[in-house]
Backbone as CSV, one residue per row, in Angstrom:
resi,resn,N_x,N_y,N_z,CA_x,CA_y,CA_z,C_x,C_y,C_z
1,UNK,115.118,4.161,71.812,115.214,5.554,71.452,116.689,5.943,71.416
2,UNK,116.974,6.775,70.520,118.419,7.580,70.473,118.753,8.354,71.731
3,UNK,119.863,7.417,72.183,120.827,8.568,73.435,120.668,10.355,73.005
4,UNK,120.903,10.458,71.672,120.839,11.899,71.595,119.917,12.334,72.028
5,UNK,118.837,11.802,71.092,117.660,12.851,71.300,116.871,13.054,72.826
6,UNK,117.217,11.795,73.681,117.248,11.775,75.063,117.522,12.863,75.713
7,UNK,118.776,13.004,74.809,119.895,14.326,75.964,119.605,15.403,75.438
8,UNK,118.443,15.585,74.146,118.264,17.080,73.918,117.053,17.371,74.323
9,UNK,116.385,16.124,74.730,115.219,16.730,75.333,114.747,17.076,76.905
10,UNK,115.610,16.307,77.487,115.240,16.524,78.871,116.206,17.587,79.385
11,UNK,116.754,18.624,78.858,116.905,20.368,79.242,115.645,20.667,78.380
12,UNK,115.623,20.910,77.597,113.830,21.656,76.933,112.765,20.994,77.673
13,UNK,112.711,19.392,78.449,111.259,19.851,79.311,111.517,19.878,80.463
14,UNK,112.557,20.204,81.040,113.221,21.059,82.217,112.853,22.598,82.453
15,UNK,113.617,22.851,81.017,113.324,24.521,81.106,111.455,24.859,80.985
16,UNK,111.639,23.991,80.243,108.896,24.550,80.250,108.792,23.850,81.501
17,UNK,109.294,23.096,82.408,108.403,22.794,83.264,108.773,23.831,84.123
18,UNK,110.331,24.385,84.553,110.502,25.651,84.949,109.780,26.765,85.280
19,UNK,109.630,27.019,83.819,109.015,28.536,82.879,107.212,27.857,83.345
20,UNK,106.890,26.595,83.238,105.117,26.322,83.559,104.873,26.777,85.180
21,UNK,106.131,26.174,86.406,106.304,26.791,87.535,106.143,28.011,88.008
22,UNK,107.222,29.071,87.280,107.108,30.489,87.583,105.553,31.529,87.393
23,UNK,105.414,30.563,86.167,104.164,31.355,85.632,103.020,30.785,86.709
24,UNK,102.928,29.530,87.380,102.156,29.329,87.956,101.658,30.273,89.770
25,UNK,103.427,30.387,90.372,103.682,31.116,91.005,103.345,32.353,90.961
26,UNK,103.381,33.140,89.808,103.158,34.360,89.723,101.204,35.176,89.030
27,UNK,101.136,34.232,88.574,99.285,33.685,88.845,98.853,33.733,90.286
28,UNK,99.648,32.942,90.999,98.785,32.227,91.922,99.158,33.684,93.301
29,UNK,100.248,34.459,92.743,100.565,35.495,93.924,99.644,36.498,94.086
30,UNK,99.158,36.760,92.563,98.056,38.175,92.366,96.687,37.903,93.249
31,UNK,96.339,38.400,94.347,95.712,38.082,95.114,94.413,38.717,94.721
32,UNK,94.440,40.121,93.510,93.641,40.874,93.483,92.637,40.428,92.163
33,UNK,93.343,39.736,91.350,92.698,38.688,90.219,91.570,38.006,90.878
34,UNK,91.621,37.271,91.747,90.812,36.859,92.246,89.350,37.371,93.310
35,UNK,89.927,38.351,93.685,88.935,39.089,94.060,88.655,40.550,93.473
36,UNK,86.870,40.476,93.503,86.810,41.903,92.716,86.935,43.140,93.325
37,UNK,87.366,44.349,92.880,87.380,45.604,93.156,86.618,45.913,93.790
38,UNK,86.788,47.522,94.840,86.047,47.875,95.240,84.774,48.534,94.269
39,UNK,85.112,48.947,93.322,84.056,49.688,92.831,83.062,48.172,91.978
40,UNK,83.442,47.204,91.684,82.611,46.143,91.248,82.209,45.409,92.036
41,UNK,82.394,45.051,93.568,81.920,44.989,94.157,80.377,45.723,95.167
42,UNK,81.011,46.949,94.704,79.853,47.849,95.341,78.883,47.932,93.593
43,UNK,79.021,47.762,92.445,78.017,47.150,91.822,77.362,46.666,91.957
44,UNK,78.380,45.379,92.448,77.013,43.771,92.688,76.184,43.892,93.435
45,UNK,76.736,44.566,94.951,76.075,44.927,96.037,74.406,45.775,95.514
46,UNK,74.640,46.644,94.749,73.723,47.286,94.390,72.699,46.769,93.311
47,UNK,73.308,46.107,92.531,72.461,45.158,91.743,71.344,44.160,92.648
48,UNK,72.699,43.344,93.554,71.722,42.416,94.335,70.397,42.735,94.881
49,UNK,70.457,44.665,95.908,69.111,45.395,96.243,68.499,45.078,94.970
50,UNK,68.761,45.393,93.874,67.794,46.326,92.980,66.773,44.620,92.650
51,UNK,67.542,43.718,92.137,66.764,42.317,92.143,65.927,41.942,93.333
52,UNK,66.618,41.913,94.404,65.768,41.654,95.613,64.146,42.403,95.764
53,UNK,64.924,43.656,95.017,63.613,44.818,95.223,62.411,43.949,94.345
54,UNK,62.515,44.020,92.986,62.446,43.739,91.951,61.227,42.230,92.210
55,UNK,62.266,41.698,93.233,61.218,40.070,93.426,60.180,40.745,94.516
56,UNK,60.600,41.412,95.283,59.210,41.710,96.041,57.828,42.513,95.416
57,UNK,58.635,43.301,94.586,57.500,43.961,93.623,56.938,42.853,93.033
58,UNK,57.545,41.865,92.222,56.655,41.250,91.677,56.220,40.046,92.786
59,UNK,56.188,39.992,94.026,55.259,39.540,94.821,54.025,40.149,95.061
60,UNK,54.349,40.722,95.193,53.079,42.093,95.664,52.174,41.515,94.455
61,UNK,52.548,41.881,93.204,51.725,41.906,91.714,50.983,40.900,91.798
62,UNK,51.367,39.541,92.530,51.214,38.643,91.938,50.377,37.984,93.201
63,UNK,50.545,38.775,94.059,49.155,38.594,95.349,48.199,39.327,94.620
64,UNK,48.602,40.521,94.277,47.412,41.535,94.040,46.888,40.943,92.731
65,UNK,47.468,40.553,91.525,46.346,39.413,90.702,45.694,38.840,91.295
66,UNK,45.921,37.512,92.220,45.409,36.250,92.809,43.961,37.127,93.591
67,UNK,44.301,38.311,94.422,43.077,38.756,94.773,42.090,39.184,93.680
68,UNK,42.167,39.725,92.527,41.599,40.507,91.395,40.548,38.673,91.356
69,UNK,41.520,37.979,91.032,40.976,36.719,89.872,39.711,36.519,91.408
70,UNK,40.247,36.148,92.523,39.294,35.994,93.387,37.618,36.706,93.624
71,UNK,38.092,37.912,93.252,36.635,38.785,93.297,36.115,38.503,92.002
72,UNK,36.649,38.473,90.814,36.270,37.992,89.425,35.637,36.692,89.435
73,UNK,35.750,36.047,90.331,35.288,34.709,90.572,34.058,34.317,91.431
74,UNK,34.335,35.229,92.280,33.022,35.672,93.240,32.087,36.273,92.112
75,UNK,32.088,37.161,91.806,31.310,38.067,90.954,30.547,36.861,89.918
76,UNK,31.669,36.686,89.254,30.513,35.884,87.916,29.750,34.573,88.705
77,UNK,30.192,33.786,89.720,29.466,32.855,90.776,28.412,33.411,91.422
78,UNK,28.364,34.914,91.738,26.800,35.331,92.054,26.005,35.768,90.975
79,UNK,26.596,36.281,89.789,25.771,36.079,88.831,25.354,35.021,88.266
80,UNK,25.438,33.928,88.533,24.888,32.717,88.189,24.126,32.140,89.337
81,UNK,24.501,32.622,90.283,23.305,31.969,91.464,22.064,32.435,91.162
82,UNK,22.304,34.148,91.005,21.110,34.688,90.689,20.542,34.664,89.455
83,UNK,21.181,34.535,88.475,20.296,34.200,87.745,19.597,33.074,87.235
C-alpha cells in the first residue's frame, strides 16, 4: 500500500473513532432514554390492571360456560334415559 494514503487515513479513522466515542458517551449518559416517564409509566401501570381485570372476567365467562354446557348435558342425558 502507498505511504500516502496510509498517512491520510489514519487521522480520518482517528477522528470517527473519536466522534463514534463521544457519541457513545453521550447516549450512554441520558439516563432518562432509558427509562420511561412518569406519566408512561403510570399508563402501563394502568393498562397492566385493566388486562389483569380483563383475564379474570374472562375466567369467570369461561367457568360460567363450562357450568351452562354441564347442565345442557345433564338435561339432554335425562331426556334420553327417559325416554
Amino acid at each position: 500500500m502507498d505511504p500516502g494514503v496510509i498517512a491520510v487515513s489514519i487521522p480520518i479513522v482517528a477522528i470517527i473513532a473519536v466522534a463514534a466515542i463521544k457519541i457513545a458517551r453521550i447516549v450512554a449518559s441520558r439516563p432518562e432514554a432509558a427509562l420511561p416517564s412518569g406519566d408512561v409509566a403510570a399508563r402501563l401501570d394502568a393498562l397492566e390492571r385493566d388486562v389483569d381485570g380483563l383475564q379474570q372476567q374472562l375466567t369467570d365467562t369461561q367457568e360460567r360456560l363450562d357450568f351452562a354446557e354441564r347442565l345442557l348435558a345433564q338435561a339432554r342425558e335425562q331426556r334420553r334415559i327417559g325416554n
